[in-house]
ZAMARGU-4260 file (C-alpha; in steps of 0.2 Angstrom, whole numbers, plus 5000, padded with zeros to 4 digits):
<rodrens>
0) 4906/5040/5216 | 4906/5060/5214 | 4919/5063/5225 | 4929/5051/5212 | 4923/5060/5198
5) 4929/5077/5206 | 4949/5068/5212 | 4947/5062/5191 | 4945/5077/5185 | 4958/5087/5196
10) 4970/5075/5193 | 4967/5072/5175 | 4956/5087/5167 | 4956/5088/5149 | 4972/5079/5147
15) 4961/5064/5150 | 4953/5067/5135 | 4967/5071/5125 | 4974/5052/5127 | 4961/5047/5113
20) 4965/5059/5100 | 4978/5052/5090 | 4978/5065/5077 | 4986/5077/5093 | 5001/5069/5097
25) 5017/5080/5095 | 5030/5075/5082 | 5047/5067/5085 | 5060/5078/5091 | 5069/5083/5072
30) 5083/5074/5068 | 5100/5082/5065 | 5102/5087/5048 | 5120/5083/5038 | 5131/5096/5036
35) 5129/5102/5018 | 5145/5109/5008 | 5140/5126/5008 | 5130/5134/5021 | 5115/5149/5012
40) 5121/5167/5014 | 5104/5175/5019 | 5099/5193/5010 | 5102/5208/5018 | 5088/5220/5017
45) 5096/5238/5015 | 5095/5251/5030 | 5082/5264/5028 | 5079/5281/5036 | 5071/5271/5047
50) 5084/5262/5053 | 5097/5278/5056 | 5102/5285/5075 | 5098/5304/5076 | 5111/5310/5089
55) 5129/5317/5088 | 5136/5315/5106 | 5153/5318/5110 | 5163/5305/5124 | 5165/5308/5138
60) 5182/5304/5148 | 5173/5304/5164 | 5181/5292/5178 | 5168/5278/5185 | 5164/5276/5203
65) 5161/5257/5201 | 5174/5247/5195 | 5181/5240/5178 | 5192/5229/5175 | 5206/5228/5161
70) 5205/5208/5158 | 5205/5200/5139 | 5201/5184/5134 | 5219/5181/5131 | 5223/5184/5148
75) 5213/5168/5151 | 5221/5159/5139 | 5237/5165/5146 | 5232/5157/5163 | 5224/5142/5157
80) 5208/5149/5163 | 5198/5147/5148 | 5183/5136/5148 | 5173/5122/5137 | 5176/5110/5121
85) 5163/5119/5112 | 5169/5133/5097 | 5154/5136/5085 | 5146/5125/5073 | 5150/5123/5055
90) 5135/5133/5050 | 5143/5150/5054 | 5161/5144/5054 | 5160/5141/5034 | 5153/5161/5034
95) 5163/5167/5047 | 5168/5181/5036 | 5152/5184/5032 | 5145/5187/5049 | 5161/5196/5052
100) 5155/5209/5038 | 5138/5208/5044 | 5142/5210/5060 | 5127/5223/5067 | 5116/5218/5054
105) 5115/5201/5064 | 5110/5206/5080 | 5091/5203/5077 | 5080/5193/5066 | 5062/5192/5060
110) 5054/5176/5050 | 5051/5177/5031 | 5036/5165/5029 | 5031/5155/5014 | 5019/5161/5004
115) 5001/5156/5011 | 5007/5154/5030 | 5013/5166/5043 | 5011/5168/5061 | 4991/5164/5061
120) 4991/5150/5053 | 5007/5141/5061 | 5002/5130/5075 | 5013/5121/5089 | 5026/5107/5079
125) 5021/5113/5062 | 5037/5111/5052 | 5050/5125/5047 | 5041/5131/5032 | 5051/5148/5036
130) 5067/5157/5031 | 5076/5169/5045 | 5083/5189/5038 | 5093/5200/5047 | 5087/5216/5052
135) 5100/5229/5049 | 5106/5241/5060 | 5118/5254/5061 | 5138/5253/5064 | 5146/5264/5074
140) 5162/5274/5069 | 5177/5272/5080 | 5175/5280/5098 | 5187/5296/5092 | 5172/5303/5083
145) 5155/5311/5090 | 5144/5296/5091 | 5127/5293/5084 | 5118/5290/5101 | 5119/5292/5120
150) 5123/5274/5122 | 5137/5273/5108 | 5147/5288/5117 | 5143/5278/5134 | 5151/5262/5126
155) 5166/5273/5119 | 5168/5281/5137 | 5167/5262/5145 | 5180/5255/5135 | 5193/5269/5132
160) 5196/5267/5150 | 5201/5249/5147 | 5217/5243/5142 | 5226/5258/5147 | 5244/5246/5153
165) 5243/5238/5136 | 5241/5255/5127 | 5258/5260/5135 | 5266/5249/5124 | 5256/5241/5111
170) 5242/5252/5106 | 5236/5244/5093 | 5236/5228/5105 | 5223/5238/5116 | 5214/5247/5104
175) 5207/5229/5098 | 5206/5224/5116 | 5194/5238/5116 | 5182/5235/5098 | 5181/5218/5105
180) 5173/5225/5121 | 5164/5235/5113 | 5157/5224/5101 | 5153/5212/5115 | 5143/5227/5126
185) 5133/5229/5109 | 5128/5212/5111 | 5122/5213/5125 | 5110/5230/5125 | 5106/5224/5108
190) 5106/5206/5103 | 5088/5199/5102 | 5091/5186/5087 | 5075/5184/5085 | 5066/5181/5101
195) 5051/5192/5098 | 5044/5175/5094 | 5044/5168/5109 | 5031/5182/5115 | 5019/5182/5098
200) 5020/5163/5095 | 5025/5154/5112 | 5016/5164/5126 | 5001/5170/5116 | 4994/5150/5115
205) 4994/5154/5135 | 4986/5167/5138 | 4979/5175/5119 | 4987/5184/5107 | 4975/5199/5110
210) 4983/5200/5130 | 5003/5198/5121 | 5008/5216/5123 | 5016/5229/5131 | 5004/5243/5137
215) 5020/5255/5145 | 5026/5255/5127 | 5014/5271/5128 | 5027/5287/5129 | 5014/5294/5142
220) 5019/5280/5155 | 5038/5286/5156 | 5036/5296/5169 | 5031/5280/5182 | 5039/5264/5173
225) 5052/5264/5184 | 5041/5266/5200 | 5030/5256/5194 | 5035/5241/5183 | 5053/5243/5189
230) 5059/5247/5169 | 5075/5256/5166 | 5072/5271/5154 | 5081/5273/5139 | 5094/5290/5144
235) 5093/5293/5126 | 5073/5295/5123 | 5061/5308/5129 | 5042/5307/5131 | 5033/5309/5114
240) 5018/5314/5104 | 5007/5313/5092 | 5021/5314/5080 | 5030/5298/5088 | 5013/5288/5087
245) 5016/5290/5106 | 5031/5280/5105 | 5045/5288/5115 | 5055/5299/5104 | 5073/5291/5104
250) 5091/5293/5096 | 5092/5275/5094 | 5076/5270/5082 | 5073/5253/5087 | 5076/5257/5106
255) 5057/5255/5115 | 5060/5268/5127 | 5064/5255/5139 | 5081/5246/5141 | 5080/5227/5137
260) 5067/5232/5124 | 5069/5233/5105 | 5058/5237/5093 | 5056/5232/5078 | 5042/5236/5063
265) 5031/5222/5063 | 5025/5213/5046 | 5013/5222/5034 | 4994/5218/5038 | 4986/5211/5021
270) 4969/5203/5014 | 4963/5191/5008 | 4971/5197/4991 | 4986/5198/4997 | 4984/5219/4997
275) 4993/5229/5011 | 4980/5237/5021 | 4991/5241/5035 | 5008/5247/5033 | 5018/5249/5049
280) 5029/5260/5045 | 5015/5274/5037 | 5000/5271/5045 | 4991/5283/5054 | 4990/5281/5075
285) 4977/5269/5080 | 4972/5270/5098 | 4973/5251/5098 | 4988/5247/5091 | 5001/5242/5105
290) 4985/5230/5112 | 4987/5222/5094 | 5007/5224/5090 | 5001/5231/5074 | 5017/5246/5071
295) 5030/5236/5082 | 5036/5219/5089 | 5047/5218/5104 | 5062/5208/5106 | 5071/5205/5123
300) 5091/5208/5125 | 5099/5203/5139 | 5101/5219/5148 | 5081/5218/5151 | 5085/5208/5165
305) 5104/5214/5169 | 5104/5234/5167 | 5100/5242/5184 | 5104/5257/5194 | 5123/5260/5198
310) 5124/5257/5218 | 5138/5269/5220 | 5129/5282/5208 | 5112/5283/5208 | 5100/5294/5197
315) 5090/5310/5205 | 5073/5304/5194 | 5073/5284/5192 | 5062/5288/5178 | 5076/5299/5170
320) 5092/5291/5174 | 5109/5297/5163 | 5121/5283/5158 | 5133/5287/5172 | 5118/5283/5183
325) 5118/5264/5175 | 5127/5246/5176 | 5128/5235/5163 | 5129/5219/5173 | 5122/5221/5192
330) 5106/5214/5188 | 5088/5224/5189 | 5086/5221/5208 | 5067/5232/5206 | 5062/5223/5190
335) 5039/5217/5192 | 5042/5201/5179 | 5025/5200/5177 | 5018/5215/5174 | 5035/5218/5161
340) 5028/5202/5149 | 5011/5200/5153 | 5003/5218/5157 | 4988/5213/5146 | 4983/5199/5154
345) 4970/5202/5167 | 4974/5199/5185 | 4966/5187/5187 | 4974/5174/5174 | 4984/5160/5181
350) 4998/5167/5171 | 4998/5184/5179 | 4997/5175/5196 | 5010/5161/5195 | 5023/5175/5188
355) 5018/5185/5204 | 5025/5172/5213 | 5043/5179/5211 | 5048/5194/5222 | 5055/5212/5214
360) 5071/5207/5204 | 5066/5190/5202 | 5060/5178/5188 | 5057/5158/5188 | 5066/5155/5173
365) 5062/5138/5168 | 5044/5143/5167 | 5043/5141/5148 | 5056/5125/5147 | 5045/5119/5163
370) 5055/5109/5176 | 5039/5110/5186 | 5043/5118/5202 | 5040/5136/5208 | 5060/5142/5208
375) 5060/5161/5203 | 5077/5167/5207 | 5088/5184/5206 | 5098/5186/5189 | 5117/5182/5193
380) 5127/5199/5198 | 5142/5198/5186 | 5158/5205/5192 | 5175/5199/5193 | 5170/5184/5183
385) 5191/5182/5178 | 5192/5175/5196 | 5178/5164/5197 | 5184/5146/5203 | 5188/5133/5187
390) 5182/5116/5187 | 5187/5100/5178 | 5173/5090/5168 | 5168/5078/5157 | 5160/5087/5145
395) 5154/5080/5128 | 5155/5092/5112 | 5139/5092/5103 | 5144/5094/5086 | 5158/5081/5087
400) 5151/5069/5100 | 5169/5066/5107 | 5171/5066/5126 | 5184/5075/5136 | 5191/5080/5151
405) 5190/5105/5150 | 5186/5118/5162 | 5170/5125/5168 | 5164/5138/5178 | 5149/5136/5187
410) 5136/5148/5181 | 5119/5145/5185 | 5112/5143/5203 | 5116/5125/5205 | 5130/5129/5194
415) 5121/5117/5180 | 5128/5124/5166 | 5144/5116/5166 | 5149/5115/5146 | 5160/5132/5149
420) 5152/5150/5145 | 5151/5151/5127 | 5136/5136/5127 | 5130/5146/5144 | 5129/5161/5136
425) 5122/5158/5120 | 5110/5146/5133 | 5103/5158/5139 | 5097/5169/5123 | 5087/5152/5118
430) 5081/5155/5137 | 5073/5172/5131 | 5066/5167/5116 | 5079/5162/5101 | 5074/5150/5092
435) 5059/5144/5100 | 5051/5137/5087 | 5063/5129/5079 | 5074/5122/5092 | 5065/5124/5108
440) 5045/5120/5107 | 5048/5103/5096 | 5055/5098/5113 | 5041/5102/5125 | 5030/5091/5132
445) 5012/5093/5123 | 4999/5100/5133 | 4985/5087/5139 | 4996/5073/5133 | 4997/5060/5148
450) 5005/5045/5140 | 5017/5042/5127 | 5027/5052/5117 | 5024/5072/5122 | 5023/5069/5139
455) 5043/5072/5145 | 5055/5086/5139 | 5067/5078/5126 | 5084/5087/5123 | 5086/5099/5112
460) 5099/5096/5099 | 5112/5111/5096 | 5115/5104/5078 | 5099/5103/5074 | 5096/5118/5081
465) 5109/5126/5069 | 5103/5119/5056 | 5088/5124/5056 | 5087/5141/5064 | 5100/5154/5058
470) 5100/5166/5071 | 5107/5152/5083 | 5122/5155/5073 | 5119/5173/5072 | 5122/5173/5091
475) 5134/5159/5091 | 5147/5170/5081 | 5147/5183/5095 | 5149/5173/5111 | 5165/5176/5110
480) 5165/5196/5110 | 5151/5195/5124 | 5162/5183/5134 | 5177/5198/5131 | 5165/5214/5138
485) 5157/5203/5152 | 5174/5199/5160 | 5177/5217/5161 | 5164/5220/5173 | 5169/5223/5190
490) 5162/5228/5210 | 5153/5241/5215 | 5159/5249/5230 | 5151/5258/5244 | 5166/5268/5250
495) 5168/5274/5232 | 5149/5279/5231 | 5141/5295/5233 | 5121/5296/5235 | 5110/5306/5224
500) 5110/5319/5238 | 5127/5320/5239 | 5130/5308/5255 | 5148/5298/5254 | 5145/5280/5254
505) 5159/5281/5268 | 5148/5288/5279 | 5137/5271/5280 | 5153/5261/5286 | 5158/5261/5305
510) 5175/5257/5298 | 5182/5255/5318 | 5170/5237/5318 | 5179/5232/5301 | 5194/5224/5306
515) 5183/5212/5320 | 5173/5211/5305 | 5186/5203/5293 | 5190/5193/5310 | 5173/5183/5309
520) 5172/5183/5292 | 5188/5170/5290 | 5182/5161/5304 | 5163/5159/5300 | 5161/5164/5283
525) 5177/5162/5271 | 5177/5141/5269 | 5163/5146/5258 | 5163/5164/5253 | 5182/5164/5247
530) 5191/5161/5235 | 5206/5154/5246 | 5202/5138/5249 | 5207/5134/5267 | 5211/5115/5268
535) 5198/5102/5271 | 5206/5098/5288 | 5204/5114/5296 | 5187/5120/5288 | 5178/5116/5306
540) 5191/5124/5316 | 5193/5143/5318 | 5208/5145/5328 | 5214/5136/5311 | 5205/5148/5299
545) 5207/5162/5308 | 5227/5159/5306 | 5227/5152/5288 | 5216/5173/5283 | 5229/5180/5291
550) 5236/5192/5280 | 5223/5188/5266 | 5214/5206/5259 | 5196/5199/5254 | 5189/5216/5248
555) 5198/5230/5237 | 5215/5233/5236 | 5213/5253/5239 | 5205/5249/5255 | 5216/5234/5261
560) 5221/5243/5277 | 5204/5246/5282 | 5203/5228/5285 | 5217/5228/5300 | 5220/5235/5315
565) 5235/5249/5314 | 5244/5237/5327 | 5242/5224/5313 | 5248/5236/5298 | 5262/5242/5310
570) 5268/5222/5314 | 5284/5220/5307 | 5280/5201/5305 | 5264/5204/5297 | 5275/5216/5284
575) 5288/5205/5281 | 5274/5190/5279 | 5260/5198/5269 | 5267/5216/5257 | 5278/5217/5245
580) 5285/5232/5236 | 5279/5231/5217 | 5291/5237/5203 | 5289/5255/5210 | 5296/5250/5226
585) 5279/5255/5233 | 5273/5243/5249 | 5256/5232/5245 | 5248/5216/5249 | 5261/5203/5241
590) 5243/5194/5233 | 5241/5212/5221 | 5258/5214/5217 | 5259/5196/5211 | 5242/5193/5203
595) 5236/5212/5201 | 5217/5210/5199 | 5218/5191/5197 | 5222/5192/5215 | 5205/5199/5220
600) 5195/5187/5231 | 5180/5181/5222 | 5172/5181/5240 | 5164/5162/5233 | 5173/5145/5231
605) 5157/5142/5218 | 5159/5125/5227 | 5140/5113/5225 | 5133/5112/5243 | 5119/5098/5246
610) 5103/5106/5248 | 5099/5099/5265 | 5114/5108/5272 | 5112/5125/5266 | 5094/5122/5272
615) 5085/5136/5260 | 5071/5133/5251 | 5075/5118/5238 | 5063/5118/5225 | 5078/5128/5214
620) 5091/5114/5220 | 5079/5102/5212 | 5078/5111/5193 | 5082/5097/5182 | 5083/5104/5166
625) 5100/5098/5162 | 5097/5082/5167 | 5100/5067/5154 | 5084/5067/5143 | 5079/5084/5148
630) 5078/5100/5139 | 5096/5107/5142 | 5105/5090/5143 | 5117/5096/5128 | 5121/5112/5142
635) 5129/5103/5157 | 5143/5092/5157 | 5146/5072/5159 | 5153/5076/5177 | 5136/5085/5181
640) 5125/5072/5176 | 5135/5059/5186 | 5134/5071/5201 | 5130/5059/5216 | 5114/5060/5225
645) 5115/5075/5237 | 5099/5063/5246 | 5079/5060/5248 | 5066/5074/5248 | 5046/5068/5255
650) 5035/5064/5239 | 5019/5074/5242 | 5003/5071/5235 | 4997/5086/5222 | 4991/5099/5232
655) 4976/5105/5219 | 4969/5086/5224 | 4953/5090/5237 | 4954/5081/5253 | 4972/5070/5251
660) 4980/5084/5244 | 4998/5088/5251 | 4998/5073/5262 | 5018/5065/5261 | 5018/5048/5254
665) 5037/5040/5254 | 5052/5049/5249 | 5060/5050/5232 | 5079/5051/5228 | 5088/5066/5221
670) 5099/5060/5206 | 5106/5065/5190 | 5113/5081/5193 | 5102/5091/5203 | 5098/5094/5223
675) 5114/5107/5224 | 5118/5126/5226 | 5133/5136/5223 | 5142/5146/5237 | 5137/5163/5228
680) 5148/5177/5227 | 5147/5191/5243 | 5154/5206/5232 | 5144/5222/5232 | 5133/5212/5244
685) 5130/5230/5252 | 5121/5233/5235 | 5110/5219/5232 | 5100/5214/5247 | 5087/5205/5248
690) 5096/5190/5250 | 5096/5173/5245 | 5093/5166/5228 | 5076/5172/5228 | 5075/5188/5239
695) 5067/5182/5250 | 5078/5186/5268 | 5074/5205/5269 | 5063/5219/5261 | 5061/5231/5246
700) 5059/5248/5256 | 5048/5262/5244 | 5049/5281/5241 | 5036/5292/5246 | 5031/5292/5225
705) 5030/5272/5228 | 5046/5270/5219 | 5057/5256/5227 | 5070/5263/5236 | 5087/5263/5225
710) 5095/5276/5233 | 5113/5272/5240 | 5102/5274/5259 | 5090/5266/5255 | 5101/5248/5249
715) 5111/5252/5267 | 5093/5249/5277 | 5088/5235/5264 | 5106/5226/5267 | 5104/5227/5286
720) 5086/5223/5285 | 5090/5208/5276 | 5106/5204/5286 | 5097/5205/5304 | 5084/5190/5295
725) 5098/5181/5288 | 5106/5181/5307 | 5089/5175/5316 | 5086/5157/5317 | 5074/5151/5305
730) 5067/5140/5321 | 5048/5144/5324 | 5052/5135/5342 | 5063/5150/5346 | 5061/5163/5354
735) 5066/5174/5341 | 5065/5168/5322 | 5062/5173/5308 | 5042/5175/5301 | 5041/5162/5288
740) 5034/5168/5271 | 5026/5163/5256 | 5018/5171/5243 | 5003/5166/5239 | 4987/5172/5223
745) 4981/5188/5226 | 4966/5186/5216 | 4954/5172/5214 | 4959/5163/5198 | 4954/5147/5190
750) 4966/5134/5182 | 4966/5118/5171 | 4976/5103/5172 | 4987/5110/5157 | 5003/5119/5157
755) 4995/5132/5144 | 4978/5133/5157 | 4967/5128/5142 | 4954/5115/5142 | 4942/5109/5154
760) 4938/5108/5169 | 4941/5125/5179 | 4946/5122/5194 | 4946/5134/5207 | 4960/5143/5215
765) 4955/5153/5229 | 4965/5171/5234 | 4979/5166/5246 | 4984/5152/5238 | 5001/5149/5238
770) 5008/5151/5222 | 5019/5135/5223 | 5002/5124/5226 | 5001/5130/5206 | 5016/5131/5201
775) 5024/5115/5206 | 5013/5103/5200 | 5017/5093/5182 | 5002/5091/5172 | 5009/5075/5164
780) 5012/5068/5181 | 4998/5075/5191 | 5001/5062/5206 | 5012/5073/5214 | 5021/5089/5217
785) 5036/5093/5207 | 5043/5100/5220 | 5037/5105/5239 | 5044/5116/5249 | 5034/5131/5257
790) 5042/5141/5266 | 5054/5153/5256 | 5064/5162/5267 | 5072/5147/5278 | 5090/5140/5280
795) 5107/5148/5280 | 5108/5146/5296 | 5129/5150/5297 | 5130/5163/5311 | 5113/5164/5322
800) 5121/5159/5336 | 5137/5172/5335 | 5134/5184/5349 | 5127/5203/5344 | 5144/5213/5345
805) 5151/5197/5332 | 5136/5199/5321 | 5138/5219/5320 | 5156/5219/5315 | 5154/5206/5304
810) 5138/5216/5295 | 5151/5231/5293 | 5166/5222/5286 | 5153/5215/5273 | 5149/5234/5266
815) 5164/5235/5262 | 5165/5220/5250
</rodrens>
């Protein structure tokens, strides 16, 4: 009988209890709202001093070392490469001009509340008793004047590089090529929306509101946050004082400090009265006040994830890094998650040690919309997006309801977003925090629910959402912009980098092994890592592929020949077969000259592989968030959720139940979209090892200071590091293979059978734990595991058997991608 009691409570736990408390069940998913007539104009509160930048940089016309690219939208049009049925919802489109005029004042939002209510008072599915108000913020004046901040003379300097063939003959064509980017780029350093509620309403019910806060807000931590948090400090703030509240002192007022941070003045602090008894933006420094977000709240843009380190020019200090030293769009490859969001929590918490599940640059992103399985995974490396493959789909517009046939791209790991990129995009800020309480939370399943309504994710409705939460339609206008800088973004090159010593990134290539290189590369790699899609009846024949490559340049034009012997340049068939003179008469690969940079390989065909061929670790393959009746169904296309089943994976029994715990019982059926992952993209592979959608094949190497190596060396031993495991079977019955790896609690920590770790009983979770045991378990279906699958660093097994001189050329040709 007591060991039933103890299999009854670690299966059930509080939830059990819930079942007969009525008064707790969630309410029903909110309807969608008419359209009305006319659509409220929110008040704009006026700009303060406050609110004003303090610099006066002039622009720089430095040239980059990494490379941009001069694409528009309506090059895609042009092409027919444009993606999605979805353009906006009436809410915004009846103010567009409107948000056009308020363009900058839209980029973030706070809550007005009702009188009598506010954020201690609301509680999970209240109503919306809440208005949403822009927070203004400065416009910047056209990029041929001295700008107000570091980062707008940056932006000028990126974007006045643009464009420059239109400029020749239509300037005024270009110059608005070049606003639009611009606009865009500001979007995406700067659009929160809103999302500091995620933080303060969302995640504080997990793990207190008191533990909610961001201790390296503190200007004495700027001289370690890169080494150790892995934050990228704001080049336009310095270290401040007494007179900056210790607050870093910055050009930018509502920059943090830290890129993908912004700060805004939190609400006055009144009594009982109704008296202000702490006003933000006087009051006097309190020791306390960053543990109790009294002076500011933090809102997250997108760059908190995607701004790291330039490969091909890094800073001297990574704690003092200039714009130069910074891309936009590479992805924070040294970024601690955990410690980022939740550095107030102890240790010890469940929270802090689930989130420690996820390597350096890594973050589970469906840990708020749970899927239930322990996924973290790298943020997407966004170059060359123009040549990303195009897919046809069903799709279904959510304002309209009318299905039809459009093109995606694939985005997301298993290429689940599949609605084109403006839903993807916008996607993604409700991801961070937009809207959460509006659009996102009603939508949850209710903690310690077991049956009935509240137990499943329902979908979240996009006109509702709309509707309801303005600042969807504050982002919603701007996808369009964002869309316009992204596509601009382009490789990062080791032969055009130059280390923070001084080293040329040429000096890391044994360029004489390149051409054997690109050899095994089209035989081995490029079915799946190219763009050129080799026909399906030679994909298993390399004599075959080796012949249709031929002549194709996979990396950049500028080092074309690189890839080829000189006997193959000097070949008067390969001339006559594979170059063309351009309209200067000079001699280039025929796939420039006709295409220019729409002729780039990808180095992905984005095609969906089964799981159970790649071989890695599945639990990412299985996300089913966009599944029909999920969270994100309204995100993924009709095509998507009709995908066929990629196959079976073993059901295993919960492994936090004592005794039976993890033993297999049966298999179930992948179905409804998931159990697939996208052939990735190998450019500026050389620059962001580890590898696999996790990083978990390879190593982070540190500085002596405990600093994660970021150097341009120090990626060079991290890539071969990581390609030498990537080329080692995965077999422990081999000789040779790779150590299998999981990572596991490092602390002892207790949970509950909740998602939000509330409630009773605590059950134990001893150090060493692997995290997935946690992680991967469905409070509402605490049977079995969500998702099970150990071992992290398996699969991929393409290449292990080529022989050593094979696997060495090919590891130079790929640092040259």
């Amino acid at each position: 009988m007591k060991k039933n009691k103890i299999l009854y409570a670690a299966l059930f736990g509080a939830g059990a209890f819930a079942l007969f408390t009525v008064a707790t069940l969630p309410p029903a998913p909110p309807a969608v709202p008419p359209v009305p007539e006319t659509v409220a104009i929110p008040d704009v509160p006026a700009l303060t001093i406050y609110d004003m930048p303090t610099g006066k940089v002039s622009v720089s016309d430095e040239p980059y070392l990494s490379t941009n690219r001069s694409v528009s939208l309506s090059d895609l049009a042009e092409r027919n490469l444009t993606t999605g049925v979805y353009t906006g919802t009436p809410y915004w489109k009846k103010r567009e001009q409107w948000f056009k005029d308020h363009y900058y004042d839209t980029l973030a939002a706070r809550k007005v509340w009702a009188p009598g209510t506010g954020p201690d008072t609301h509680e999970r599915g209240d109503k919306v008793t809440w208005t949403s108000e822009p927070i203004p913020q400065y416009v910047p004046p056209p990029c041929d004047q001295p700008q107000p901040t570091g980062y707008d003379a940056e932006g000028c300097r990126y974007v006045n590089q643009l464009f420059k063939d239109v400029a020749l003959t239509d300037p005024a064509k270009a110059q608005a090529m070049r606003d639009q980017a611009r606009r865009g780029r500001d979007v995406w350093f700067k659009g929160t929306f809103g999302n500091q509620d995620e933080n303060y309403l969302l995640q504080s019910r997990v793990v207190g509101k008191e533990n909610m806060n961001y201790p390296w807000l503190d200007t004495r931590t700027r001289s370690e946050r890169f080494s150790k948090w892995g934050l990228i400090n704001d080049p336009d703030c310095s270290e401040g004082d007494a007179s900056t509240n210790w607050y870093d002192k910055c050009q930018d007022p509502h920059s943090s400090g830290v890129l993908g941070y912004r700060k805004y003045y939190a609400d006055p602090i009144k009594n009982e009265d109704g008296k202000v008894i702490y006003n933000p933006q006087t009051a006097a420094y309190s020791p306390d006040e960053i543990k109790q977000n009294k002076r500011f709240v933090i809102g997250h843009p997108c760059v908190q994830c995607h701004v790291g380190f330039d490969p091909t020019n890094p800073p001297e200090n990574p704690n003092e890094p200039r714009w130069e030293n910074l891309s936009a769009t590479i992805g924070n490859q040294h970024i601690v998650q955990p410690d980022a969001f939740f550095h107030g929590v102890p240790e010890s918490s469940p929270a802090r040690q689930v989130l420690k599940g996820g390597r350096l640059g890594t973050i589970d992103t469906s840990l708020v919309a749970s899927d239930w399985m322990h996924n973290p995974g790298t943020q997407n490396n966004i170059m060359d997006f123009q040549n990303k493959r195009i897919f046809e789909h069903v799709m279904k517009d959510p304002v309209t309801g009318k299905i039809s046939t459009a093109n995606t791209r694939h985005v997301l790991k298993g290429a689940e977003d599949s609605v084109g990129e403006h839903l993807a995009l916008i996607r993604v800020y409700v991801n961070i925090g937009m809207c959460t309480e509006e659009c996102w939370t009603p939508n949850f399943p209710y903690p310690g629910r077991l049956i009935g309504r509240g137990t499943e994710q329902s979908p979240m409705r996009i006109m509702q959402c709309a509707a309801e939460c303005d600042p969807w339609n504050y982002a919603d206008a701007k996808m369009d912009d964002l869309a316009a800088f992204l596509i601009t973004g382009g490789p990062t090159y080791l032969m055009a980098s130059s280390d923070n010593d001084g080293t040329p990134g040429a000096e890391f290539i044994d360029t004489n092994a390149v051409p054997k290189g690109r050899h095994v590369f089209a035989q081995e790699c490029a079915t799946c890592h190219s763009t050129k899609m080799a026909p399906a009846n030679i994909r298993n024949d390399k004599v075959a592929l080796g012949k249709f490559y031929e002549g194709h340049v996979f990396g950049k034009e500028d080092y074309w020949q690189l890839e080829y012997s000189e006997a193959q340049r000097r070949d008067p068939k390969f001339i006559a077969r594979y170059l063309s003179k351009d309209s200067n008469g000079k001699l280039r690969p025929t796939q420039f000259v006709n295409d220019g940079v729409f002729g780039q390989d990808w180095l992905g065909n984005d095609e969906r592989t089964p799981f159970n061929i790649i071989g890695t670790n599945f639990c990412r393959a299985l996300h089913n968030n966009h599944n029909t009746g999920h969270i994100w169904e309204e995100f993924s296309s009709e095509t998507y959720k009709n995908s066929p089943s990629p196959g079976s994976v073993p059901r295993v029994l919960n492994r936090m139940i004592p005794l039976i715990g993890g033993m297999k019982v049966g298999e179930q059926k992948v179905e409804g979209g998931p159990g697939y992952m996208r052939n990735i993209s190998l450019l500026s592979v050389w620059a962001t090892a580890p590898f696999m959608h996790n990083n978990a094949i390879g190593e982070v190497t540190y500085l002596p200071d405990g600093s994660p190596d970021y150097t341009v060396a120090g990626r060079i031993k991290q890539f071969e590091m990581a390609y030498d495991e990537l080329m080692t079977s995965d077999n422990p019955k081999d000789e040779k293979h790779r150590p299998a790896k999981t990572l596991v609690t490092t602390e002892d920590t207790k949970v509950t059978a909740r998602e939000d770790m509330q409630g009773w009983p605590k059950i134990p979770v001893h150090k060493g734990t692997p995290v997935a045991n946690i992680a991967s378990q469905n409070p509402h279906k605490p049977l079995f595991m969500g998702c099970d699958d150990p071992v992290e660093n398996k699969g991929h097994q393409f290449g292990v058997d080529l022989s050593a001189e094979d696997k060495y050329a090919l590891r130079e040709f790929l640092k040259l991608m």
